[in-house]
N, C-alpha and C positions, 0 to 999 in steps of 0.2 A: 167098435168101428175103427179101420183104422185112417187115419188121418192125414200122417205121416211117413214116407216112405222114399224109397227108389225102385222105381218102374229098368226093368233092364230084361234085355233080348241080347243074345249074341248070334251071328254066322260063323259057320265054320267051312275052312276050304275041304276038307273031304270027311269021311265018319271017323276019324280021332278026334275026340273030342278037346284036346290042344289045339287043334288045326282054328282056334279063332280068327277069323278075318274081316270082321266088321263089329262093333257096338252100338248099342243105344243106350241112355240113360235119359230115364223122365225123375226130376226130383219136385216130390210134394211134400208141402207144410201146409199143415193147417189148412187140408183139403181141396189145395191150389198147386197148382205146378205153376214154380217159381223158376226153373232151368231145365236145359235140355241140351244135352251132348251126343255126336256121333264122330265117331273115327274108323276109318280102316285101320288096320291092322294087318301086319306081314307077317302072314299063319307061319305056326312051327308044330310039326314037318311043313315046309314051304310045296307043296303040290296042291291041285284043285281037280278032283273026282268030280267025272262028268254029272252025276246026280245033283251033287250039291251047287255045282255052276248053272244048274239047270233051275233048283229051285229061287238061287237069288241074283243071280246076273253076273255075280261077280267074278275074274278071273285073276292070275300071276299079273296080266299087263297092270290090274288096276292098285296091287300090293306091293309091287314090286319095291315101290318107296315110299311105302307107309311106314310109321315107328313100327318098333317090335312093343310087345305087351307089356311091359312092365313103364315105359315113357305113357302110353296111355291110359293105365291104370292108375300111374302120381296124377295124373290131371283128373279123374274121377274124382280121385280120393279129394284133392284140392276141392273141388267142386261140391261135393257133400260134405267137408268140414266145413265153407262159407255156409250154405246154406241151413246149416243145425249147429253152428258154434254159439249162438244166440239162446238153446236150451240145455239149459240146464242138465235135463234127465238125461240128454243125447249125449253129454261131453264124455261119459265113460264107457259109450258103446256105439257101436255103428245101427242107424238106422234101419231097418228091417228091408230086405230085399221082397221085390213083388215079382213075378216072371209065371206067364202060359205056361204049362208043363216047368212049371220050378225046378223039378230034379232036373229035366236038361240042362239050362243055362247055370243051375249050382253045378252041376258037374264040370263043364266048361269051368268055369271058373276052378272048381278047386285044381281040376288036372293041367291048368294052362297055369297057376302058380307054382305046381310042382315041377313042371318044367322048366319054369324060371329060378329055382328054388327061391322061390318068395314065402313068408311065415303067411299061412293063410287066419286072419281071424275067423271068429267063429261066427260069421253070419247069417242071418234068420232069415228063412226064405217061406214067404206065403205061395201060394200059387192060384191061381184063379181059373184054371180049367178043373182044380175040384171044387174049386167054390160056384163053378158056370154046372159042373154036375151037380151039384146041391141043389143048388137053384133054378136051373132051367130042369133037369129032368130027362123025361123025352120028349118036351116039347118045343124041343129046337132038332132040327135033322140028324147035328152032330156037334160038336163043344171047339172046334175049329177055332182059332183067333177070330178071324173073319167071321162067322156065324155071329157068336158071342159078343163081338165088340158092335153087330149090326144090334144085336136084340137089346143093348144097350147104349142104342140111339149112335154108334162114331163110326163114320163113314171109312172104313179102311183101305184105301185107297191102290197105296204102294207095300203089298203085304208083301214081307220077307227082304223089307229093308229095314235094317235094324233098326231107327230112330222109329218108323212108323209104327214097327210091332212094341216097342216099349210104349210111345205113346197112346195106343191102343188097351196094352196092358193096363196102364197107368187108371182110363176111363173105366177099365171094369171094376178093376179095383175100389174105386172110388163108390161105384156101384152096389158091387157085389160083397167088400168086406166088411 
């Protein structure tokens, strides 16, 4: 089971998966969420495809002066060494990432350090829409954040803002791993 973690969603402004423009982070210990971050982000390529402004609201007006990626990712990082410098096991590795559809937001991620040319470490990504197909089956309509986070009791509310869907994640997690 795991215990331990960071719960994390990104938006992106159009289908490059660089195009970040929003984060969430839920960080749990010891089966508690202890913190939680959200920032905008000033996507790169800076444009916003009507699809994706459609599924999260967000536009160029609301980026425009957001940091760019690598100023919000020192503050992640900040965030997750406070919270696990106190163990031990954790001080020579990073925490295990959780995210719905994992390969998306890992991908986000590695291809928005590449464009920073940032060293990306090697981090471990669970995902919990295979862990909601293990478990649920077909007996949920469909493995949907929203679906999933209801048949594990958390009302998700503001789906497809990023602090909501990591905190969402974070609750199946906690659930389902």
């Amino acid at each position: 089971m795991i215990r331990d973690f960071v719960a994390i969603d990104f938006e992106t402004a159009n289908q490059q998966l660089c195009s970040v423009c929003s984060v969430g982070i839920v960080i749990v210990r010891n089966g508690q969420i202890v913190d939680s971050y959200y920032s905008l982000i000033h996507p790169e390529p800076d444009y916003y495809s009507y699809f994706c402004q459609r599924v999260h609201g967000l536009t160029s007006s609301d980026t425009d002066d957001a940091p760019i990626f690598p100023l919000v990712w020192n503050e992640i990082e900040k965030r997750i060494a406070a919270a696990f410098s106190s163990s031990v096991s954790m001080l020579s590795k990073s925490p295990p990432f959780v995210a719905h559809n994992a390969r998306f937001d890992e991908n986000c991620l590695k291809a928005v350090f590449r464009v920073y040319q940032m060293d990306y470490p090697d981090y471990r990504f669970y995902d919990t829409l295979t862990a909601a197909r293990r478990q649920f089956g077909h007996s949920l309509p469909n493995h949907q954040l929203h679906t999933v986070a209801a048949a594990c009791g958390y009302d998700l509310r503001c789906h497809h803002h990023a602090l909501s869907d990591a905190e969402a994640c974070a609750v199946i997690a906690l659930d389902l791993l």
